[in-house]
N, C-alpha and C positions, 0 to 999 in steps of 0.2 A: 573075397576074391577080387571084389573092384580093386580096393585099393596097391593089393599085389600088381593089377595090370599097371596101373598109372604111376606105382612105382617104376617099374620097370622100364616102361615109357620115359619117364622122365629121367632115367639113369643114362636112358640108352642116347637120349637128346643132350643131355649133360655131356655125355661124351665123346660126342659129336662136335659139340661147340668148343669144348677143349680142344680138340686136335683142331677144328678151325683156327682156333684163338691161336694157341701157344706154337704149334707146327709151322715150319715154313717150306719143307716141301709140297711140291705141287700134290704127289699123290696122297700123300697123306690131309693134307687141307680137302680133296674131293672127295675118300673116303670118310671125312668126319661129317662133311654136307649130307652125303647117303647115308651118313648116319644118322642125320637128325631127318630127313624126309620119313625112313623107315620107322621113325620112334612117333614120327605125326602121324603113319598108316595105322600104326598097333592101336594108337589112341583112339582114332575114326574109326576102325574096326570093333574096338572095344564096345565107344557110346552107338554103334551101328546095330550090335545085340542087345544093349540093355533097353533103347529107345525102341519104339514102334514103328521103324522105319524099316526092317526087314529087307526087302533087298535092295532097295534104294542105296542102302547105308553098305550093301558090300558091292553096287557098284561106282559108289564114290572113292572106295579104298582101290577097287583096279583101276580106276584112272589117274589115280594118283601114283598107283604103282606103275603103269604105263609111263609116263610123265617121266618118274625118274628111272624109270630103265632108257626112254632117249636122250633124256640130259647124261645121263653115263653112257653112252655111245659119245656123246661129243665130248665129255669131258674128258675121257680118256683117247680118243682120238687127240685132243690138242694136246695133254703130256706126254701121248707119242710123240707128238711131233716136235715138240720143244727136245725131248729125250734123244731124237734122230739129229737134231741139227748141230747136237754139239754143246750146246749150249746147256749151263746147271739149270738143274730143275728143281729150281727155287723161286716161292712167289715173289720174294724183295729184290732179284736179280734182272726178272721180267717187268717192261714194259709195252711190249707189246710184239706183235707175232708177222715177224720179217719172213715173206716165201723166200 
């Protein structure tokens, strides 16, 4: 069963950093970051149960799941905002964020 989780884990990180890498819209590039944050939660949470760390280890994983629920507040906030101005919402096209 470990090595199922850490597969999984590391698919789901894999596929994150694809859509980072290869993607160049905006939203797609920060849904592949939340995808690799969430593939580092499953991991923490995995070695969280098998270690002796009990709840220590699943209040490490909600803060890290805090963490990136307000980095997706902001980061979806600013591809609104890029998406309202007009302007493509592509990261090669962006250099920086005109009000």
């Amino acid at each position: 069963m470990s090595a199922l989780i850490w597969a999984v884990s590391g698919l789901l990180f894999f596929l994150g950093l694809a859509a980072v890498v290869l993607r160049r819209q905006l939203l797609a590039v920060f849904l592949g970051m939340e995808l690799m944050v969430v593939a580092a939660a499953l991991a923490l949470g995995h070695e969280a149960t098998r270690a002796a760390a009990g709840a220590e280890g699943f209040v490490a994983v909600l803060l890290v799941l805090a963490v990136a629920a307000a980095e997706a507040v902001v980061g979806l906030t600013l591809v609104l905002r890029v998406h309202w101005s007009g302007r493509p919402a592509e990261a090669d096209s962006l250099r920086e964020l005109r009000g």
